[in-house]
C-alpha positions in Angstrom: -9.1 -7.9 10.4 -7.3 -5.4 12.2 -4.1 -5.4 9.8 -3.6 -6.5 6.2 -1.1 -9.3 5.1 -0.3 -8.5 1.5 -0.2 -5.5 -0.6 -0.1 -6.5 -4.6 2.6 -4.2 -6.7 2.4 -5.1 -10.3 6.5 -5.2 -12.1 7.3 -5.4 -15.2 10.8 -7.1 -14.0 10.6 -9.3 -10.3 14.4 -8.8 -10.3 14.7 -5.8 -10.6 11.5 -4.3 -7.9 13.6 -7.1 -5.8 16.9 -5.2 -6.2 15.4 -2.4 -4.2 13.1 -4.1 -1.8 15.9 -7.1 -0.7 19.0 -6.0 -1.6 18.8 -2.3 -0.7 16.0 -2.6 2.2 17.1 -5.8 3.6 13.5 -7.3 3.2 12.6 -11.6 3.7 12.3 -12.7 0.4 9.1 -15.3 2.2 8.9 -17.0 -0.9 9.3 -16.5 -4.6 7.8 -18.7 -7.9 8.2 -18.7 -11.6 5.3 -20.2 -13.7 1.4 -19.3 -13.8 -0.7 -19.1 -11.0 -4.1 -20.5 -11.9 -5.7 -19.3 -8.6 -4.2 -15.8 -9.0 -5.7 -15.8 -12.5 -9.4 -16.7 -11.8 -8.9 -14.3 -9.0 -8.0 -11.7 -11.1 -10.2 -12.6 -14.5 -6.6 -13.5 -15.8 -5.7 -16.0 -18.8 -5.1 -19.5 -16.7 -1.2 -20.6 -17.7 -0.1 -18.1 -19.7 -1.0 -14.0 -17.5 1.3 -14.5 -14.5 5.1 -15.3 -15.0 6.8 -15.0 -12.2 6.0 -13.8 -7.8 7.6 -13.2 -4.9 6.7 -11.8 -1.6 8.5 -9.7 0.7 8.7 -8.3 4.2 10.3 -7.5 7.3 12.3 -10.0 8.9 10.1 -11.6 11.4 6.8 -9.7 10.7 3.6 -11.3 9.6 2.0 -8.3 7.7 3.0 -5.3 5.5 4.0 -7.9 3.1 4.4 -6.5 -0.7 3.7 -9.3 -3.3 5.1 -8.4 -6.6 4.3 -10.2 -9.7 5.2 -10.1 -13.3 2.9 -10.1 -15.2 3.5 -11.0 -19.3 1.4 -8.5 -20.9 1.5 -5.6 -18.0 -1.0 -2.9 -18.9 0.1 0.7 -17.9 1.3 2.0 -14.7 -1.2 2.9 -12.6 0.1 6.3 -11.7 2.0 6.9 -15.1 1.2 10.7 -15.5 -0.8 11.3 -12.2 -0.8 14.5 -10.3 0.0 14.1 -6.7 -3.6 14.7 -5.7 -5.4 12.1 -8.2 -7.1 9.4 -6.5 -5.7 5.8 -6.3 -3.5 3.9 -4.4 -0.6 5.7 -3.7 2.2 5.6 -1.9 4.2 2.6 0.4 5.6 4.0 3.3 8.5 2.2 5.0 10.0 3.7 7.9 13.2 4.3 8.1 16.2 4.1 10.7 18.3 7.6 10.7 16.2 9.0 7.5 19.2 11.3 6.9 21.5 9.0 6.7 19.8 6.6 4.1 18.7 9.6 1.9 22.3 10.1 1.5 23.6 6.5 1.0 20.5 6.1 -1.7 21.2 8.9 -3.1 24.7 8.2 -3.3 24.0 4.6 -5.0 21.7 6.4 -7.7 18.2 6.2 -6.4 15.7 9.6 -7.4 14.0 11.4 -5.3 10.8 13.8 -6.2 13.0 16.3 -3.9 16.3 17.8 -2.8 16.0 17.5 0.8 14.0 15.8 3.6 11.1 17.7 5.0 10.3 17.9 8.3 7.4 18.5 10.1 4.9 18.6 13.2 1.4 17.5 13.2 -1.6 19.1 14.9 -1.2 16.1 17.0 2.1 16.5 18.5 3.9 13.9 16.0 6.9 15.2 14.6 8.1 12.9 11.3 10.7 13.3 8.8 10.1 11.9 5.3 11.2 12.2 1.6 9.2 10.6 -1.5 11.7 8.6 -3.4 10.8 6.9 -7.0 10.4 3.3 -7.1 9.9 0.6 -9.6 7.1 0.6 -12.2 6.1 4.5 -11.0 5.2 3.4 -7.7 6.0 6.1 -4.9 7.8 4.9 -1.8 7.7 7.4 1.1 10.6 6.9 3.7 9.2 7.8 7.3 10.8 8.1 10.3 8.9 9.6 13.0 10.7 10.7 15.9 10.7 8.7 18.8 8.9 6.0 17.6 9.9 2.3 18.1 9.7 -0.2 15.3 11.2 -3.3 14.0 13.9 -2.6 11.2 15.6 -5.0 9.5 19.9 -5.6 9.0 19.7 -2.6 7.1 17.5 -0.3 8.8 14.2 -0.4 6.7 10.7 -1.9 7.6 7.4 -1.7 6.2 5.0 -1.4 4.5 3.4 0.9 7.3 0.1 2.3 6.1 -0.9 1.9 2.1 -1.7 5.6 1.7 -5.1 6.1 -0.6 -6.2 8.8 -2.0 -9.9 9.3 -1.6 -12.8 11.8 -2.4 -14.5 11.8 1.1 -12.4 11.0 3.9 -15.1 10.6 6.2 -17.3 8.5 4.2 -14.1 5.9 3.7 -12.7 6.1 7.3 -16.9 4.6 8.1 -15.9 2.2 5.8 -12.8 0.9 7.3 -14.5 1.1 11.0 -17.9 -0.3 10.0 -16.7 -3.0 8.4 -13.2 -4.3 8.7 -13.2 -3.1 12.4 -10.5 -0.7 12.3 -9.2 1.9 14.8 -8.8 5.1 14.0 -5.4 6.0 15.1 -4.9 9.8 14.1 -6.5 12.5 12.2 -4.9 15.4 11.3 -5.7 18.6 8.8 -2.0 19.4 7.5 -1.6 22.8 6.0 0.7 25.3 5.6 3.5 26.6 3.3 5.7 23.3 5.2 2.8 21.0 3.9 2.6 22.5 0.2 6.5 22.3 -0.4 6.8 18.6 0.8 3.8 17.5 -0.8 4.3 19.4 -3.8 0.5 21.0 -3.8 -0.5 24.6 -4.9 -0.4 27.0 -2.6 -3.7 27.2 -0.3 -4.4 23.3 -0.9 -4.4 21.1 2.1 -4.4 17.7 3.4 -7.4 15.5 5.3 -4.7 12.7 6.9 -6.6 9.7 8.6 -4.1 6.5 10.0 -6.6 3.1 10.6 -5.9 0.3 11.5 -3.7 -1.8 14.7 -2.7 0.4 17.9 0.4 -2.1 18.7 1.0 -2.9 15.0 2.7 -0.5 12.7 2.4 -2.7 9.9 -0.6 -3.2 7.0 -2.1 0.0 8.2 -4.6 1.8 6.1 -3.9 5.8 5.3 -6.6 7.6 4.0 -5.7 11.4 2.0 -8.0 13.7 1.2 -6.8 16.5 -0.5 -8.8 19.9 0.3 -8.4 23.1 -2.4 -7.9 20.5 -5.1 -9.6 18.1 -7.3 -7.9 14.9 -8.9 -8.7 12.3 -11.4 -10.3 8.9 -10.6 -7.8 6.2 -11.4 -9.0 3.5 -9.3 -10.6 1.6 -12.2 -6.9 1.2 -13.7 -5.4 -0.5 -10.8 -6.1 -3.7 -12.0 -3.8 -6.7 -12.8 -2.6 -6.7 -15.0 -1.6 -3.0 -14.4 2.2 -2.0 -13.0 2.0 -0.3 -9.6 0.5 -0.7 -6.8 -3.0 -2.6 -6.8 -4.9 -3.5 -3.8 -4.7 -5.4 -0.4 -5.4 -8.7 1.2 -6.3 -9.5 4.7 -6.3 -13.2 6.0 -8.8 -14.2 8.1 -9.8 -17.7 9.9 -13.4 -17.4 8.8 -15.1 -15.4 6.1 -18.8 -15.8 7.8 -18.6 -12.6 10.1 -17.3 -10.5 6.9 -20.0 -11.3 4.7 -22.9 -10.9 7.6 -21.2 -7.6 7.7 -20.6 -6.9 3.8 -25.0 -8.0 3.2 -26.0 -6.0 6.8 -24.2 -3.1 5.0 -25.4 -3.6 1.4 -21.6 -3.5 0.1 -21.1 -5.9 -2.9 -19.2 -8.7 -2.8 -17.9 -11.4 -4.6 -17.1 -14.9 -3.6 -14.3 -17.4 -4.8 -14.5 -20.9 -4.0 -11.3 -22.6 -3.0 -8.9 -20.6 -4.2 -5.3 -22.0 -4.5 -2.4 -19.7 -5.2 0.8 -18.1 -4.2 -0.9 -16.8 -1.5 -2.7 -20.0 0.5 -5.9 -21.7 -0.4 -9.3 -20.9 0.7 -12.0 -19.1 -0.3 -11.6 -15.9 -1.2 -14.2 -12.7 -0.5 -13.8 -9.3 -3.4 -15.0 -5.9 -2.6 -14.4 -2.2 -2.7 -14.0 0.6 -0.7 -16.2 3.8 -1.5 -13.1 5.3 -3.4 -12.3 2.1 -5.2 -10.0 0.4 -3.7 -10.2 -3.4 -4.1 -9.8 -5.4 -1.4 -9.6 -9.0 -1.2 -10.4 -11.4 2.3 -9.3 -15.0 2.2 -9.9 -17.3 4.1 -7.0 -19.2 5.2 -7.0 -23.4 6.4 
């Protein structure tokens, strides 16, 4: 369970997150439904028939994870980030990295797209790393970072995009979730890095003094389905992980597929995490059962097992 498959974005229009996500990032459209999705809706504590109207999922040409699964729902609730600071705790931001960021700020720009800033930012990590990025708005308030970090190799596709990276959280206790994440799901830890500095505070957008606790989990030789975990030091942030739930708008948790659930749930008990289980679930998705649980911030994750 080194990388996850799917992340779940909530839209309140499947054509129109699509417009961004195939037409202007070149993503795989893998495979796209309208109707209800019975297994999605016991899944979710959804109304059977009538919650979900229509899915797709996308991704990278060629790449088995990092896959963004959007569905519309017919009553959405409210965005899960709709009024959040940048330092309130949820799931954040989808990072896609980007071919020659410079030159696809300016031809999004150019074709209307917002962005929470002016200009790129770019900066050097404790680590050595040096990355470019800019936060641009997406559909249904969610917050796509484009990433390119110099000198990195990674699959694009046609149109020089690929993701999703990590699925950057923001968590209370960075150390507590990062034991989480290793104890459990078996991930690596791949960085960890204080960011401060005037640099930091104008890219982030954080008050001067505040900081940033940055932890990368999850694949060595996979950039994709990564976990990033933010902890932001000098500030405190409001708990919204209890709203991202379907059928919120926004970005709502992950899925990992693995080809037995047995060594989770030894884990999951040996660690006195709660769980739920779901017994042959059939949906968009695959069929199989399916294991629920959370991380210490809140996150929701879900496991299934696939045939």
């Amino acid at each position: 369970m080194m990388s996850w498959t799917h992340v779940t974005v909530g839209v309140a229009d499947l054509d129109t997150a699509l417009e961004l996500w195939r037409d202007e990032f070149g993503f795989d459209v893998r495979v796209q439904r309208d109707g209800p999705d019975d297994g999605l809706a016991e899944l979710w504590g959804l109304d059977s028939g009538k919650a979900i109207l229509r899915q797709a999922i996308v991704g990278t040409p060629g790449i088995p994870h990092g896959l963004i699964h959007l569905v519309q729902f017919a009553k959405p609730g409210e965005p899960v980030r709709a009024g959040a600071q940048v330092f309130d705790l949820l799931p954040k931001n989808l990072d896609i990295h980007v071919k020659d960021l410079p030159a696809k700020f300016e031809l999004l720009r150019a074709k209307g797209r917002s962005f929470r800033s002016e200009q790129y930012s770019e900066v050097t990590s404790p680590s050595g790393t040096t990355f470019r990025e800019i936060h641009m708005h997406g559909h249904d308030n969610i917050n796509v970072v484009l990433l390119e970090v110099i000198g990195e190799e990674v699959t694009y596709s046609p149109k020089g995009f690929a993701g999703v990276g990590p699925l950057i959280t923001i968590v209370p206790n960075a150390p507590q979730e990062q034991e989480f994440y290793v104890n459990l799901l078996g991930l690596e830890v791949l960085s960890e890095n204080l960011l401060v500095g005037e640099d930091i505070e104008r890219m982030v957008g954080l008050p001067k003094g505040a900081g940033l606790d940055v932890r990368v989990l999850g694949e060595p030789h996979n950039e994709f389905g990564r976990m990033e975990i933010v902890d932001y030091q000098g500030v405190e942030g409001e708990d919204r992980y209890a709203r991202a739930v379907a059928p919120a708008l926004g970005t709502l948790h992950v899925r990992y597929e693995v080809p037995s659930l047995k060594p989770l749930t030894k884990r999951l008990d040996s660690l006195a995490i709660p769980f739920k289980r779901f017994a042959n679930i059939d949906s968009l998705l695959g069929s199989g059962d399916v294991v629920v649980f959370h991380t210490p911030a809140g996150l929701r994750i879900e496991a299934q097992q696939t045939d």
